[in-house]
C-alpha positions as a Markdown table, in Angstrom:
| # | Residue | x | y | z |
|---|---|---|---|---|
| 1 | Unk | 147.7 | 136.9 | 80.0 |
| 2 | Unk | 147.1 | 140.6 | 80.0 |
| 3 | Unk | 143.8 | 142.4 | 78.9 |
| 4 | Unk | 145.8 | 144.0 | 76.2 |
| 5 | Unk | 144.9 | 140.7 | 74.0 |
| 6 | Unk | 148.1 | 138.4 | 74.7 |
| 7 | Unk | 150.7 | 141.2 | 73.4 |
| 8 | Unk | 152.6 | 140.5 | 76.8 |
| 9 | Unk | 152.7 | 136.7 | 75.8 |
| 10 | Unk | 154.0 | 137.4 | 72.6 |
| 11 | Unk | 157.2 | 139.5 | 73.8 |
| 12 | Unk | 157.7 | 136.7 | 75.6 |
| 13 | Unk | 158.0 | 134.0 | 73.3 |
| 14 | Unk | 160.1 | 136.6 | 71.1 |
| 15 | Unk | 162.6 | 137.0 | 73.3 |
| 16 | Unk | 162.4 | 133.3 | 73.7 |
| 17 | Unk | 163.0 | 132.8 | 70.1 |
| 18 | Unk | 165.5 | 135.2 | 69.8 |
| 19 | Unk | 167.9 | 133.5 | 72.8 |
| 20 | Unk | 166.9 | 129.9 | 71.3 |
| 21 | Unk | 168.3 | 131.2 | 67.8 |
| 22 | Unk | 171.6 | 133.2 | 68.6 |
| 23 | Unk | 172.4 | 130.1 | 70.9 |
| 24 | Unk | 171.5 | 128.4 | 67.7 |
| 25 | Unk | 173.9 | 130.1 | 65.8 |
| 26 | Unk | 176.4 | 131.3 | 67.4 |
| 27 | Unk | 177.3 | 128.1 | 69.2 |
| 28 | Unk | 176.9 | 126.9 | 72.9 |
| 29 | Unk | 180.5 | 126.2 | 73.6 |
| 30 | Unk | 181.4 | 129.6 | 71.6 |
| 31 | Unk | 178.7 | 131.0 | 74.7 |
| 32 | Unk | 179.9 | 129.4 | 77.5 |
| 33 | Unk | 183.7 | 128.9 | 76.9 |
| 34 | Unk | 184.7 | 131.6 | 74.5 |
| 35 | Unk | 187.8 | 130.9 | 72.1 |
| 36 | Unk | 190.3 | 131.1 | 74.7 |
| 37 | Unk | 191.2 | 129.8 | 78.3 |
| 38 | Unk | 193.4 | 130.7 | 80.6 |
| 39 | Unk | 196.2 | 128.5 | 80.7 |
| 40 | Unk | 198.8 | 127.8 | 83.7 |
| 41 | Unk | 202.0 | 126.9 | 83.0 |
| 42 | Unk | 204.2 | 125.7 | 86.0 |
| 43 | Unk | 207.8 | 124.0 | 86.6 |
| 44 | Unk | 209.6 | 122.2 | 89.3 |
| 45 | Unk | 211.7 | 123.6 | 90.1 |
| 46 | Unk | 209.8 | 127.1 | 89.7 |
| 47 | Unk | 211.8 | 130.3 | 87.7 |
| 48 | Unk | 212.2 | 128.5 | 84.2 |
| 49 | Unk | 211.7 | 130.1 | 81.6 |
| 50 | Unk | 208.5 | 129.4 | 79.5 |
| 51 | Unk | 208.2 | 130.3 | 75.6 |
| 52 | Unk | 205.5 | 129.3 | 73.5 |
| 53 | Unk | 205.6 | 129.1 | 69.6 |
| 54 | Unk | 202.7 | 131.3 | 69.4 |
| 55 | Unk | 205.3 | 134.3 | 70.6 |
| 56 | Unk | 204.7 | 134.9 | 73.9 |
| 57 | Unk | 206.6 | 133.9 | 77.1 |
| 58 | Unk | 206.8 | 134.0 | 81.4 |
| 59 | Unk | 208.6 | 132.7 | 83.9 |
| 60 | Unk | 207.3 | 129.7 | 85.9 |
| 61 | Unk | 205.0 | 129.5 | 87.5 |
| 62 | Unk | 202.4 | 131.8 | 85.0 |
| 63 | Unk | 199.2 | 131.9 | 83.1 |
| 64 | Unk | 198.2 | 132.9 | 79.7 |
| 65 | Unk | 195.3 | 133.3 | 78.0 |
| 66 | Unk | 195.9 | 131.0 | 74.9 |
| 67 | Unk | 193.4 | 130.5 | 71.6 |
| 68 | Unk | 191.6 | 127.0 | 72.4 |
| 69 | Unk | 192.2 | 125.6 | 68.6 |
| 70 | Unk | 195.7 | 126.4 | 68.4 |
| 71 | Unk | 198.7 | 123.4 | 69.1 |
| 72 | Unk | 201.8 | 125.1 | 70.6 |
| 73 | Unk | 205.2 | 124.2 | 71.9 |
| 74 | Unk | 206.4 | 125.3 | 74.8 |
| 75 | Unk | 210.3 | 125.5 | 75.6 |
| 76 | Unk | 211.4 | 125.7 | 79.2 |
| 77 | Unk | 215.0 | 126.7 | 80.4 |
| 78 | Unk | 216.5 | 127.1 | 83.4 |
| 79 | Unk | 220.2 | 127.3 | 84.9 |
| 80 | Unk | 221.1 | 123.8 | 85.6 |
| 81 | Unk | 218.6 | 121.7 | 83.8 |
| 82 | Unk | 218.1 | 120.0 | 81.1 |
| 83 | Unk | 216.3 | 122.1 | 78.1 |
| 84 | Unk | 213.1 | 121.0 | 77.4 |
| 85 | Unk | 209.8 | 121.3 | 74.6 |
| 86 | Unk | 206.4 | 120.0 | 75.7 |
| 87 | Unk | 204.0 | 119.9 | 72.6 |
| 88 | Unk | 200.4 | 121.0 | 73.9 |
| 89 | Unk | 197.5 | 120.0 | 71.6 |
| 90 | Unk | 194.1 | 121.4 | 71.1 |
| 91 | Unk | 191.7 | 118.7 | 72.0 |
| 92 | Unk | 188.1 | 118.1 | 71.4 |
| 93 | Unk | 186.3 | 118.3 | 74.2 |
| 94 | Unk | 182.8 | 117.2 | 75.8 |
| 95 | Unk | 181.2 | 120.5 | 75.0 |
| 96 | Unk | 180.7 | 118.2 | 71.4 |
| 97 | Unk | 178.3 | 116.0 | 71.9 |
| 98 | Unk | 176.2 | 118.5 | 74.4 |
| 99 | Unk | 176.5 | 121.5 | 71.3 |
| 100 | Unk | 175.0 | 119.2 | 68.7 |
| 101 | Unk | 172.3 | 118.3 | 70.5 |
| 102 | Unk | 171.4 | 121.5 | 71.7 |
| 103 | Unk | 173.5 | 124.1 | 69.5 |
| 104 | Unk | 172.3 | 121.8 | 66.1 |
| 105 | Unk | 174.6 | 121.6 | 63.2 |
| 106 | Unk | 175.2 | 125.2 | 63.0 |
| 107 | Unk | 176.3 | 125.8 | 66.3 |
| 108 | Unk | 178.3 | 122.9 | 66.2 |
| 109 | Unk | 179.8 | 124.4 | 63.0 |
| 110 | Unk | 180.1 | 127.9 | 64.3 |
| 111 | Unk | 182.3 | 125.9 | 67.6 |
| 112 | Unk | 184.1 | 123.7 | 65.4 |
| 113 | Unk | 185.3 | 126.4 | 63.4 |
| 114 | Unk | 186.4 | 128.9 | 66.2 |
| 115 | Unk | 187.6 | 126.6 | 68.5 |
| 116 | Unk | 185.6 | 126.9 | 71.6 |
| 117 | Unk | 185.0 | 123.5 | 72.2 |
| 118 | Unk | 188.3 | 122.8 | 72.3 |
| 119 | Unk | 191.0 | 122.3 | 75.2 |
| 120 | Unk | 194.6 | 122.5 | 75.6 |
| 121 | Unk | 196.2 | 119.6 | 76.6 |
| 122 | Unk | 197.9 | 118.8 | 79.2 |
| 123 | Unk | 196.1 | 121.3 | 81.2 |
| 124 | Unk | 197.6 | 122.4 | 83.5 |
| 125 | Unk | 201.0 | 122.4 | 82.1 |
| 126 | Unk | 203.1 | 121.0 | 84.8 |
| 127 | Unk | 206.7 | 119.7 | 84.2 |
| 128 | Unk | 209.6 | 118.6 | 86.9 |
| 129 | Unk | 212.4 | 119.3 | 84.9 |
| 130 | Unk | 215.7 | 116.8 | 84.9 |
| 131 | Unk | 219.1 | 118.5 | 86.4 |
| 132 | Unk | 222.2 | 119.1 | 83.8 |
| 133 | Unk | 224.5 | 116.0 | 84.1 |
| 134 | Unk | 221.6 | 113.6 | 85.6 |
| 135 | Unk | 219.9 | 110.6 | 83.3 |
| 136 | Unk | 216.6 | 111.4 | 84.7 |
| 137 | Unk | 214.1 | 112.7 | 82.0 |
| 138 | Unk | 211.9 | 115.4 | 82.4 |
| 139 | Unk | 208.6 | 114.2 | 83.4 |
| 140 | Unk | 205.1 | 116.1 | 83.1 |
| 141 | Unk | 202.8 | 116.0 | 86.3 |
| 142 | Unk | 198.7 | 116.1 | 86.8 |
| 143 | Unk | 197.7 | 118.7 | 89.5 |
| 144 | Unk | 198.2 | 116.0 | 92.3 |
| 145 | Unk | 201.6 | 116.1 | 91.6 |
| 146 | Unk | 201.3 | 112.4 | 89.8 |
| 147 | Unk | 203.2 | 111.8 | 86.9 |
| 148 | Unk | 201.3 | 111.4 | 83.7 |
| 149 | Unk | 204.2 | 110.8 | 81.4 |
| 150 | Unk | 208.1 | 111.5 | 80.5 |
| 151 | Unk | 208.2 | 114.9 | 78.0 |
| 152 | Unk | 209.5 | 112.2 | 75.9 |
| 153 | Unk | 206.7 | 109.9 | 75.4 |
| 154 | Unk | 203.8 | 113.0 | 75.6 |
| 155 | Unk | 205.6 | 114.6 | 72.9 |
| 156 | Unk | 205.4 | 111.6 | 70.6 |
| 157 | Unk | 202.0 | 110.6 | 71.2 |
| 158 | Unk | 200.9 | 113.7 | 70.2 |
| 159 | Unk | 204.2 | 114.9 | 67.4 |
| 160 | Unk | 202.1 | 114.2 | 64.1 |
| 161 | Unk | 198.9 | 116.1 | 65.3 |
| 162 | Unk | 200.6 | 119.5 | 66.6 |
| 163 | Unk | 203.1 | 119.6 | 64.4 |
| 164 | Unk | 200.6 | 119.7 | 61.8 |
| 165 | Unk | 198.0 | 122.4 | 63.7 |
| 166 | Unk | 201.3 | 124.4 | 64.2 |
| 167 | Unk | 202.4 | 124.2 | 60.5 |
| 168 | Unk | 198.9 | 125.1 | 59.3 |
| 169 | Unk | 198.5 | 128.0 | 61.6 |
| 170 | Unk | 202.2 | 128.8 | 60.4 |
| 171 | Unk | 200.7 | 129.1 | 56.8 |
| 172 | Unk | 197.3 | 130.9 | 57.9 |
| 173 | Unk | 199.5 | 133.6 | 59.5 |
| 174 | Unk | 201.9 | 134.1 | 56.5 |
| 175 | Unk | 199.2 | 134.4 | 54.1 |
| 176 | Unk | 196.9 | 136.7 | 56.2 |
| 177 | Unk | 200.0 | 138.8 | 56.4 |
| 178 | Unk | 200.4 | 138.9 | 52.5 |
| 179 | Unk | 197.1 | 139.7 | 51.8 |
């Protein structure tokens, strides 16, 4: 403490109370993650075309900085394989439990509401595609190259939820347009 009768101390402890409340408020997931995340997509074999329901598309292997709350589809094709649609789903994540305890109910609000702590799933996106003519299925993969699931399984597991997210985000686009 200063001479200057504890004014040092109490710049301190505003700063303090500032950070405390615009963590508060604005969300600790919102902080740390932000509303989007860089998200890899990649095929075996590699050059398939990628495009995602949310307009955009690459070619295998490719990232893309995706919205955290939003469900998508993505559609790969490539000469000689089958044609297939993985359904990726926003997912809760850990940042939850950690944001109400420190962000309170408002910053959990504020994270709920933007998305931030939120993940896509799967994450990476990794898919071996099946060859034209073959009765293999098209099988997603974990980044050890393990298979998680066929496309076909993932995609039910998971149908009700994104095709609802993607409807409702469907509807919040068509009526921001019209306003």
């Amino acid at each position: 403490i200063k001479a200057d009768g504890g004014k040092s101390m109490e710049k301190v402890y505003a700063v303090a109370a500032a950070t405390i409340g615009f963590v508060a408020l604005s969300g600790c997931a919102t902080v740390i993650n932000g509303t989007s995340q860089d998200y890899q997509i990649e095929s075996s074999p590699e050059g398939a075309k990628a495009v995602l329901s949310s307009g955009e598309s690459c070619t295998t292997p490719c990232e893309i900085s995706l919205k955290r709350r939003n469900d998508i589809s993505v559609s790969f094709d490539l000469a000689g394989y089958k044609s297939e649609t993985v359904l990726v789903q926003s997912r809760t994540g850990g940042a939850g439990v950690g944001n109400i305890l420190l962000g309170g109910v408002i910053g959990a609000g504020v994270d709920a509401s933007n998305g931030s702590m939120n993940s896509l799933y799967p994450r990476p996106l990794r898919i071996k595609l099946a060859a034209d003519g073959s009765s293999e299925e098209a099988i997603l993969l974990d980044k050890k190259d393990e298979t998680i699931s066929t496309v076909a399984a993932h995609n039910e597991k998971v149908r009700a939820d994104v095709e609802e997210g993607i409807a409702k985000q469907k509807a919040k686009a068509e009526k921001k347009a019209k306003d």
